[in-house]
N, CA and C of each residue as an Amber inpcrd file, in Angstrom:
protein
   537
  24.5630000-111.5040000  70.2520000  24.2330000-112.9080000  70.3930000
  24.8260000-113.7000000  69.2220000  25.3770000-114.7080000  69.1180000
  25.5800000-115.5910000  68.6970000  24.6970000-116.9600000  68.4690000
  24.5200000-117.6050000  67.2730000  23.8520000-118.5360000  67.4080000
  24.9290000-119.9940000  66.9380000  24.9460000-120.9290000  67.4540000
  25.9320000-122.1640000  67.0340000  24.7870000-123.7220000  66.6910000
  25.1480000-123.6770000  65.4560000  24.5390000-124.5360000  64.6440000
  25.1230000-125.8520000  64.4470000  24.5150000-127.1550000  65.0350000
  25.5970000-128.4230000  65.1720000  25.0460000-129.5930000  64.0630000
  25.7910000-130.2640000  62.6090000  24.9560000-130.9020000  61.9940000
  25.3880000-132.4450000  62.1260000  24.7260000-133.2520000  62.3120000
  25.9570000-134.7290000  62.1770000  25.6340000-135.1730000  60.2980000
  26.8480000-135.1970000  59.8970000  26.6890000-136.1850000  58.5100000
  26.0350000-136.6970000  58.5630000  25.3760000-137.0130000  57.5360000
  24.4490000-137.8370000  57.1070000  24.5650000-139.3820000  56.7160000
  24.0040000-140.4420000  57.1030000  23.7140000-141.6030000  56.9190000
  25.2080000-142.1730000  55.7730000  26.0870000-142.9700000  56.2180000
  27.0460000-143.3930000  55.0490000  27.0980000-144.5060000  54.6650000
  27.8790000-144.7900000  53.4480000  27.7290000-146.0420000  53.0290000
  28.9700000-146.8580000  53.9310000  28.8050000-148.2970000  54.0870000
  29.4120000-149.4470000  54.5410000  29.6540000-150.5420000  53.8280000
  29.1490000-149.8820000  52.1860000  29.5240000-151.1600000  51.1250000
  30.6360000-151.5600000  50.8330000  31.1660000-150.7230000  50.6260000
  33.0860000-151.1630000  49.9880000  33.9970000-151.2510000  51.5200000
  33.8710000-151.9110000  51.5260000  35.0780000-152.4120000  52.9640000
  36.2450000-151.8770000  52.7750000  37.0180000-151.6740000  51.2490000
  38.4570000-150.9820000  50.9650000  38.0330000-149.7310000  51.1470000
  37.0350000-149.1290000  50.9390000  37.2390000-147.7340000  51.4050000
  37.6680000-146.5670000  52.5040000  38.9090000-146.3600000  52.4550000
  39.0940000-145.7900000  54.0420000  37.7450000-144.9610000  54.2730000
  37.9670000-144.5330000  56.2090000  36.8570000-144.1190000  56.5860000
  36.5940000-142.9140000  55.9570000  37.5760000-142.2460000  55.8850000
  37.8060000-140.1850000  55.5250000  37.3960000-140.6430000  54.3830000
  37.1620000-141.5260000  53.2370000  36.3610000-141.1880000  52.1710000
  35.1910000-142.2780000  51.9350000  34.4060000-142.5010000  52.9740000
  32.8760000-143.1770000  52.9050000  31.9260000-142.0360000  52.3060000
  31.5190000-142.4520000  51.4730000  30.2830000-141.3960000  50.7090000
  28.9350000-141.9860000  51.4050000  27.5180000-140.9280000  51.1450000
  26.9120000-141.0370000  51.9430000  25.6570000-142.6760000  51.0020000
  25.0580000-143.1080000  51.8100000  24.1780000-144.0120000  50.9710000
  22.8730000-143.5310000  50.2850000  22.2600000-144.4000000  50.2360000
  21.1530000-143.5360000  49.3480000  20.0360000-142.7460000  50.3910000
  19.8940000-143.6660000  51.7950000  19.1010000-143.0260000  52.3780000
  19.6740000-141.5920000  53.0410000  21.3750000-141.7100000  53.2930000
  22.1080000-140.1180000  53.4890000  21.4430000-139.3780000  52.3570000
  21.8820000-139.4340000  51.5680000  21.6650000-138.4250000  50.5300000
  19.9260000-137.7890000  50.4990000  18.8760000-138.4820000  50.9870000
  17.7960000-138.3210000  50.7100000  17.4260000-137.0310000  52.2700000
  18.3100000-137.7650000  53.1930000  18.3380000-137.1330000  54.5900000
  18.8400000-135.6070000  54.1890000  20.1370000-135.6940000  53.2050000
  21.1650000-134.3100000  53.2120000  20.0830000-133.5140000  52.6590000
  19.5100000-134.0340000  51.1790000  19.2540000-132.6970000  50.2610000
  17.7840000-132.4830000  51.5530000  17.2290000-133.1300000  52.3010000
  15.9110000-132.9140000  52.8980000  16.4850000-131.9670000  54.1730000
  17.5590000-131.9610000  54.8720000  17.9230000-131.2310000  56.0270000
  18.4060000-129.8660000  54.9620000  19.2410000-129.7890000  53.6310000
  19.4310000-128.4530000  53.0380000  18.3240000-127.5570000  52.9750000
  17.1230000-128.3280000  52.3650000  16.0440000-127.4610000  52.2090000
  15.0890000-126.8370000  53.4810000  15.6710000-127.9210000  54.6970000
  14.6200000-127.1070000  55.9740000  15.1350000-126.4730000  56.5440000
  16.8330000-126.3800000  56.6740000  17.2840000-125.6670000  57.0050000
  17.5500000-124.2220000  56.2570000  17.7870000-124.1630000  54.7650000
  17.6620000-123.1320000  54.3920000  16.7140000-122.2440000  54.1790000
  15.5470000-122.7410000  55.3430000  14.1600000-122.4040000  55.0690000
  13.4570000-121.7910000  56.6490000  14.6910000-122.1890000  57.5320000
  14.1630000-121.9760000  59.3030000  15.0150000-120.9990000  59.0980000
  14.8900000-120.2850000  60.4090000  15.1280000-119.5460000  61.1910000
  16.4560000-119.5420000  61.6950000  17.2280000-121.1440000  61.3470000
  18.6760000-121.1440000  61.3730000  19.3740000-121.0290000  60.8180000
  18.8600000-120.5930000  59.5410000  19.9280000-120.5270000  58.1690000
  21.4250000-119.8990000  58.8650000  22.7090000-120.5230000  57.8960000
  23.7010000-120.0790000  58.8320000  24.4010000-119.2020000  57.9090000
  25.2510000-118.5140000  58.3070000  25.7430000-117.3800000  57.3960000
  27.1380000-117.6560000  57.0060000  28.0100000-118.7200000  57.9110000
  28.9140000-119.4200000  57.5100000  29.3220000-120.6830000  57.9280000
  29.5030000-121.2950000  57.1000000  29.3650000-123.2040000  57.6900000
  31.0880000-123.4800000  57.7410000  31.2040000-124.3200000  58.5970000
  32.6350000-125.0930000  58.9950000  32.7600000-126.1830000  58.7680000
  33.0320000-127.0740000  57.8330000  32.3710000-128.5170000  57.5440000
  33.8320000-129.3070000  57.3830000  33.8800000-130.7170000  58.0790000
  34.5370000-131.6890000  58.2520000  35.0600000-131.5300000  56.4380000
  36.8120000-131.9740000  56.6120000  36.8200000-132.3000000  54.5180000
  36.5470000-133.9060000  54.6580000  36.1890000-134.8020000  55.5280000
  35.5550000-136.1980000  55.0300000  34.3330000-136.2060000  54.2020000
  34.6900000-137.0150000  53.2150000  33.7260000-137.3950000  52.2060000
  32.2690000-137.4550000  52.5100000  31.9170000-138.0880000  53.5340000
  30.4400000-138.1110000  54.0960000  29.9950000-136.8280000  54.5370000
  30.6780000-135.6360000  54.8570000  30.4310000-134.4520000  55.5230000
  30.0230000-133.7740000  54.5740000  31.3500000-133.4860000  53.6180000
  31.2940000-132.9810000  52.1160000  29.9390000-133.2420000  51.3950000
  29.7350000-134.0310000  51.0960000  28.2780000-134.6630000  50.4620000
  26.5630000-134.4580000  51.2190000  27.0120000-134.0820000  52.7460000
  26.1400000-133.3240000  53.2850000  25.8120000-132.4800000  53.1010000
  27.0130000-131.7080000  52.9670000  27.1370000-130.0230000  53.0800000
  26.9130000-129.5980000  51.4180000  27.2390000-130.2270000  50.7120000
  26.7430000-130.0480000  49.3330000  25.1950000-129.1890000  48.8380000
  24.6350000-130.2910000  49.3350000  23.2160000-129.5130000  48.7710000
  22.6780000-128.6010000  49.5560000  22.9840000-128.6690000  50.8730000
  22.9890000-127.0880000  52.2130000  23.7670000-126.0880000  51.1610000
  24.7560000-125.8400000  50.6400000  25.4480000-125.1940000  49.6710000
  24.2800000-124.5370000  48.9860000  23.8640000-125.5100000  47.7360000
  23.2890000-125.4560000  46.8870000  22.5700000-124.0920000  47.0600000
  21.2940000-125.1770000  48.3700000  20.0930000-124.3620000  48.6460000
  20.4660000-122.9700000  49.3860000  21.3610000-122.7820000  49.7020000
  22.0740000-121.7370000  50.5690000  22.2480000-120.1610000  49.3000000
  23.0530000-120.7250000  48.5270000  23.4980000-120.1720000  47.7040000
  24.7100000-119.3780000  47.5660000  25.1060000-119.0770000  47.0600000
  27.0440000-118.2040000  46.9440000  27.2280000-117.4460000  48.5130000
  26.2190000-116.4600000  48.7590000  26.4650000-115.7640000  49.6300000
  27.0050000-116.4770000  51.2090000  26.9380000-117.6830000  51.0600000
  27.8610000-118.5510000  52.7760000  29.0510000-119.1680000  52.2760000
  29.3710000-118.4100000  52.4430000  31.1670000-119.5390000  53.0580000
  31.6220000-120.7320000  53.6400000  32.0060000-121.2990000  52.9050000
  32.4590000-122.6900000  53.5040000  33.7770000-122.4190000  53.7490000
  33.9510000-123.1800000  55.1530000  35.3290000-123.2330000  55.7040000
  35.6610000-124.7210000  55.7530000  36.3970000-125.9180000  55.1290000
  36.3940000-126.7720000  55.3110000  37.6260000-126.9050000  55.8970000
  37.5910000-128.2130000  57.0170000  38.9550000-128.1100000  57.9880000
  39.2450000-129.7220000  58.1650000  40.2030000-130.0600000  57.7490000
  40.1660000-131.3240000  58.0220000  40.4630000-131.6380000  59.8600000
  40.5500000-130.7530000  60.2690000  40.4050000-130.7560000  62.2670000
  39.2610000-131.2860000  62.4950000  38.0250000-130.6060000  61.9670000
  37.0710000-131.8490000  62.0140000  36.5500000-132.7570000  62.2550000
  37.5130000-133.6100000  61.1670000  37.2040000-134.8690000  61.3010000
  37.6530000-135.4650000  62.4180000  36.5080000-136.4260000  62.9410000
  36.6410000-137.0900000  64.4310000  37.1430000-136.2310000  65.2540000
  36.7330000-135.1320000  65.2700000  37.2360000-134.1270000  66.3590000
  36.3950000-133.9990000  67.6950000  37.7050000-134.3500000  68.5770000
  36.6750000-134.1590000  69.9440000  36.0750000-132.4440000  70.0950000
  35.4870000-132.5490000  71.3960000  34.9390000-131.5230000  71.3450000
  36.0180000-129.8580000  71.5990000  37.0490000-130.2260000  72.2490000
  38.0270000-129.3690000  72.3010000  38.5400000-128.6010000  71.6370000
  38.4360000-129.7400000  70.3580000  39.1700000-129.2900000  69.2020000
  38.0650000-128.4880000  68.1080000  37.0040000-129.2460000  68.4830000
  35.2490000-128.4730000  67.5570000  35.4320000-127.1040000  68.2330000
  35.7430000-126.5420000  69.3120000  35.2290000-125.5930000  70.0460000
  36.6500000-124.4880000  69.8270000  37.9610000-125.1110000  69.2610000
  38.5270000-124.1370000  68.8050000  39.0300000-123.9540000  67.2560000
  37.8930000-124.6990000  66.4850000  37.6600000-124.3850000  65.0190000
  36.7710000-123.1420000  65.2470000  35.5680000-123.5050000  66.3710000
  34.7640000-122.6350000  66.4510000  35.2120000-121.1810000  66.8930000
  35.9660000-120.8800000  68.2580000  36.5610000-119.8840000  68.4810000
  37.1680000-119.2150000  67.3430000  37.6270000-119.3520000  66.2060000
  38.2050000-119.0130000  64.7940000  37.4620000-118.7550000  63.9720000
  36.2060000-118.9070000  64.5290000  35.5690000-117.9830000  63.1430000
  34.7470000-117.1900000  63.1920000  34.6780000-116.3620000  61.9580000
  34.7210000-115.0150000  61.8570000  33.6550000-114.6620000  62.2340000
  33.5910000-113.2890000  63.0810000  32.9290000-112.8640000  64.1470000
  32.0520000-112.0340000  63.4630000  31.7160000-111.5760000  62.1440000
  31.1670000-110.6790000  61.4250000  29.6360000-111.8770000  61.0250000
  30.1820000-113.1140000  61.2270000  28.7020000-113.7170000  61.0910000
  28.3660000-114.1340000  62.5450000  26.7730000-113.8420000  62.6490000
  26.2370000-114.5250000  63.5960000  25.4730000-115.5660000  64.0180000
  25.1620000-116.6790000  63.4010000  24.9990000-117.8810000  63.0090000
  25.6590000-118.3840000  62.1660000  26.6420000-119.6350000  62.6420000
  27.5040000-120.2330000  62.2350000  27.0530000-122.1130000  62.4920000
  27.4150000-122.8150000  61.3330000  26.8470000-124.0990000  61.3320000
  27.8880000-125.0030000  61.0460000  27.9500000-125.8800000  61.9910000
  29.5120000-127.4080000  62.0090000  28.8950000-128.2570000  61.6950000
  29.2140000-128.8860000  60.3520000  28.9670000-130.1190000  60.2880000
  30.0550000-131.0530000  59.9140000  30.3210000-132.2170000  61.2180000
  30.8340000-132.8280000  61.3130000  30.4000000-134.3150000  62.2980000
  31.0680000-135.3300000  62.8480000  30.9260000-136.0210000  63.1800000
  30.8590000-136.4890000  64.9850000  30.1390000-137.5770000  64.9910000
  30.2960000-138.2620000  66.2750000  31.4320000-138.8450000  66.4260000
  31.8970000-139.5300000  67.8130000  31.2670000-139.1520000  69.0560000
  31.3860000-137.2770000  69.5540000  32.6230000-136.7220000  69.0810000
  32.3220000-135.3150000  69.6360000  31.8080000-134.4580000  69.2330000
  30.9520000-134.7670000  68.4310000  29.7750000-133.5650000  67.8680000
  28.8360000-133.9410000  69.1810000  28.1210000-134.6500000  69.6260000
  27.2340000-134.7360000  70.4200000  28.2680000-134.6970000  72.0370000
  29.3330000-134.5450000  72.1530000  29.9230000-134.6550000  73.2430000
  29.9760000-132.8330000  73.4130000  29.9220000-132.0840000  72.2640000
  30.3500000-130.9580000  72.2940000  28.7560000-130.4760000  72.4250000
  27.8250000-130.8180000  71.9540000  26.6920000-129.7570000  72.4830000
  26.1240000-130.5580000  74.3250000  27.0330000-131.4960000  74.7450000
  26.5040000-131.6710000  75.8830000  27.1840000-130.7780000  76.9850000
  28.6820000-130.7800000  76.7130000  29.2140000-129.8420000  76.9230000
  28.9550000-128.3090000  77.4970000  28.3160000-128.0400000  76.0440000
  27.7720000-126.7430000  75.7760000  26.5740000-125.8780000  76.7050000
  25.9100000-127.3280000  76.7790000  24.4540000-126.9160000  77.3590000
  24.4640000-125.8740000  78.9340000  23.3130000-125.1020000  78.8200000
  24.0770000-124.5430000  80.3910000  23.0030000-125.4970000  81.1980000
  22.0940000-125.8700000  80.9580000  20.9300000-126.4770000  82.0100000
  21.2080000-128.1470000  81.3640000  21.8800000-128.9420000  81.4480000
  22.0950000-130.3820000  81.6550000  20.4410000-130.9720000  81.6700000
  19.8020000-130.4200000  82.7950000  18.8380000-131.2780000  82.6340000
  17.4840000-130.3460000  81.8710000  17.7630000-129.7090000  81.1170000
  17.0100000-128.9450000  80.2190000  15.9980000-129.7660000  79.1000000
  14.8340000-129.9940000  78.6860000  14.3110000-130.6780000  77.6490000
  15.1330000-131.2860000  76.6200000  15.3340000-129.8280000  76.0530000
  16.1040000-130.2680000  74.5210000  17.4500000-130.8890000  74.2550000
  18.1660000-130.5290000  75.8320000  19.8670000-130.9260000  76.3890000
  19.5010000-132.8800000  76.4210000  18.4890000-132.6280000  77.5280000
  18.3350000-134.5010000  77.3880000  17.7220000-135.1650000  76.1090000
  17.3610000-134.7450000  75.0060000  17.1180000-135.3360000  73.8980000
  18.2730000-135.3100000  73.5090000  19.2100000-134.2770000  73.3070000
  20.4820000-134.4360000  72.9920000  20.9950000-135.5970000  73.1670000
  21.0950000-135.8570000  74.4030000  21.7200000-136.4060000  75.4060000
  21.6070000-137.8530000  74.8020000  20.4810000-138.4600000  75.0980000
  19.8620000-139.7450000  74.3420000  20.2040000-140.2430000  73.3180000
  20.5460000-139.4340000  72.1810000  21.3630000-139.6520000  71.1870000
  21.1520000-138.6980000  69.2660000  22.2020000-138.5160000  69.1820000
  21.9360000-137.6890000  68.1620000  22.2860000-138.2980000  66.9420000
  21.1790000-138.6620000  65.7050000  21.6070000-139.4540000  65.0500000
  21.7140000-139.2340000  63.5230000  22.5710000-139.6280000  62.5830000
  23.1720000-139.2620000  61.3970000  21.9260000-137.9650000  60.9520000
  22.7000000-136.8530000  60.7600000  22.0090000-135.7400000  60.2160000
  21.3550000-134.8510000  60.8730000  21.3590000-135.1880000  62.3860000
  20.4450000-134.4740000  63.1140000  21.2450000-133.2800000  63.3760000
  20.6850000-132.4370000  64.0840000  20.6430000-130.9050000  63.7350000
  20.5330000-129.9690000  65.4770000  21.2800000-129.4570000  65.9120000
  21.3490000-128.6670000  66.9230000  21.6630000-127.3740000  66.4590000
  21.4150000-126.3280000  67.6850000  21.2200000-125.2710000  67.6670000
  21.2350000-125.0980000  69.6180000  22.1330000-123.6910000  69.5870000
  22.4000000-122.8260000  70.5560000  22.4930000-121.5290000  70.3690000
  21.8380000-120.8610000  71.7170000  21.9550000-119.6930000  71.9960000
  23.0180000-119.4620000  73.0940000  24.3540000-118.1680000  72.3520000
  25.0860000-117.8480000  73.1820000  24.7910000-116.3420000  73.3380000
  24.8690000-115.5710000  74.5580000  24.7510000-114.3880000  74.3900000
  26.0230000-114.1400000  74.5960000  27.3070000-113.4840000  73.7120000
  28.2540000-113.4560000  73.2240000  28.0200000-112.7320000  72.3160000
  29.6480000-111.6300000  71.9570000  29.7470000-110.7150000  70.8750000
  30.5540000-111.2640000  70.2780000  31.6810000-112.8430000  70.3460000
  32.5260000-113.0890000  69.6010000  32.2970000-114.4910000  69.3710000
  32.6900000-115.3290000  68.6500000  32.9920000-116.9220000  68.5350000
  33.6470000-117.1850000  69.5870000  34.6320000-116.4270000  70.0690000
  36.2810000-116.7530000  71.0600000  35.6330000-116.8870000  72.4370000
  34.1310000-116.1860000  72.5630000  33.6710000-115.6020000  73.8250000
  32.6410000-117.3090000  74.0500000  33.0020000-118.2250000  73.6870000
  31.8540000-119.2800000  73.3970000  32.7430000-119.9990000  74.8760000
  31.8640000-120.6760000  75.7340000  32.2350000-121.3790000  76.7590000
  31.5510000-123.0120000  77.1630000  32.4700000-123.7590000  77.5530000
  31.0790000-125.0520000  78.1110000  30.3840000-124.4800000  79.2680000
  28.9960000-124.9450000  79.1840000  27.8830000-124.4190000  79.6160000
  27.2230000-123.2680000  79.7500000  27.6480000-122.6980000  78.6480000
  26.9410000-121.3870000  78.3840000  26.0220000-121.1820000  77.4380000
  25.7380000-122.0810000  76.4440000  24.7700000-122.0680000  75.7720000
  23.2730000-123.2570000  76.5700000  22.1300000-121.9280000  74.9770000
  21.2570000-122.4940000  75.8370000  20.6570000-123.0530000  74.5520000
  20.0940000-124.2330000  74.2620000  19.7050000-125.2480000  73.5540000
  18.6830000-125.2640000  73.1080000  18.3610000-124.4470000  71.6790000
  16.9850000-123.9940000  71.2690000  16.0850000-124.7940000  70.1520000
  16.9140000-125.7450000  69.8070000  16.1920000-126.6870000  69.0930000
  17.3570000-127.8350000  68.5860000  16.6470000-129.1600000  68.5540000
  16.9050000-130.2170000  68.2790000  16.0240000-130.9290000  67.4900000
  16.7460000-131.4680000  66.3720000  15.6040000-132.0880000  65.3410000
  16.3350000-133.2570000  64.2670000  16.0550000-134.0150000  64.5340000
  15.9880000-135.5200000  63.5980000  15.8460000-135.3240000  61.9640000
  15.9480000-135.9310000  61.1390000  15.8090000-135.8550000  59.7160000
  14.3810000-136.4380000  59.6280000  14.0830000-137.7600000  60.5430000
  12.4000000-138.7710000  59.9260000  11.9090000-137.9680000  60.8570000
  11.9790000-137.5590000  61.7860000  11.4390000-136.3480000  62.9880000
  10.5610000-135.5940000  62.0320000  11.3330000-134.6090000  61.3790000
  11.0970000-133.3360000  60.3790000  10.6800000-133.5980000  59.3720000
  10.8900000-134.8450000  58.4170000  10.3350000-134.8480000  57.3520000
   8.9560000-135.6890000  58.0120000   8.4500000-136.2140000  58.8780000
   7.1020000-136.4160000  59.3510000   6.5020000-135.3840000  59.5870000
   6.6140000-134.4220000  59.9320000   6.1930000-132.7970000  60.0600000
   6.2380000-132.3060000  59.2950000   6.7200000-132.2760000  58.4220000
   7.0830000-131.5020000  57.3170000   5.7270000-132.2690000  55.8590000
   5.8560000-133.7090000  56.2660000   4.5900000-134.0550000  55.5710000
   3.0120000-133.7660000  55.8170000   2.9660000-133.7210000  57.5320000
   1.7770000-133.5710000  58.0590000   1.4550000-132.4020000  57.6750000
   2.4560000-131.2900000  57.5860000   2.0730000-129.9500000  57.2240000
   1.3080000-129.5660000  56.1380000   1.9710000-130.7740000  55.1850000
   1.3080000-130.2410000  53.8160000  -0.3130000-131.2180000  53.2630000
  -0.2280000-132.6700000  54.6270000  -1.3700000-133.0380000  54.0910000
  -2.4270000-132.3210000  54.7480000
């Protein structure tokens, strides 16, 4: 089995108008979203064993503190294919990587990050497929189950869609938990 882990960047800034897009850094509320999705994710059940991350600046700065909390042992593959990559092109970064891990995590951008787990889904009208569906927004977080022995073996509509989760989603849960 295979598991495929989908992240969208986190929240960016829109202050400096000269800034091309490939280097928008994230704002303050990204950054609060990133280091808060590093720590729940390096803390579930999805931890990934090697991440594929957009080289745009807003991705980078996501994937940073996921790093951090991760620690040496994951690999970053950064690809500038990535960026603004439809889903075609997400799905043969994905086919390319290495088959010795089995949870693997993309973080990169819309529109074909969310075009690619709709794609993906095998039941369309599945719970977690139509939250997808609705919209997936800066930082949010997918997850699929492929039963597959390779990355290469990954198909549209063959995965099955085991969780979907928001950043204010999770950190509201994540507060209730502890009050």
């Amino acid at each position: 089995m295979k598991r495929l882990c989908l992240l969208r960047h986190a929240k960016s800034d829109w202050g400096d108008p000269s800034k091309d897009d490939f280097d928008r850094p994230l704002n303050a509320r990204g950054e609060k979203a990133a280091a808060f999705m590093a720590d729940w994710i390096s803390h579930s059940p999805y931890r990934p064993d090697v991440i594929l991350c957009s080289s745009a600046e807003r991705a980078l700065a996501t994937c940073a503190p996921l790093c951090n909390a991760l620690g040496d042992g994951v690999p970053v593959i950064y690809r500038d294919e990535l960026y603004h990559a439809m889903p075609d092109e997400m799905l043969e970064e994905i086919h390319n990587a290495p088959d010795e891990a089995d949870t693997l995590l993309v973080v990169a951008h819309n529109p074909g990050l969310v075009l690619l787990a709709m794609a993906l889904a095998d039941d369309p009208d599945d719970e977690t497929a139509l939250r997808i569906a609705y919209g997936v927004p800066t930082g949010g977080f997918i997850v699929f189950d492929f039963d597959v022995a390779r990355w290469d073996d990954i198909r549209d509509g063959k995965g099955r869609p085991v969780f979907f989760g928001r950043p204010r989603d999770l950190m509201a849960e994540t507060a209730a938990e502890k009050s």
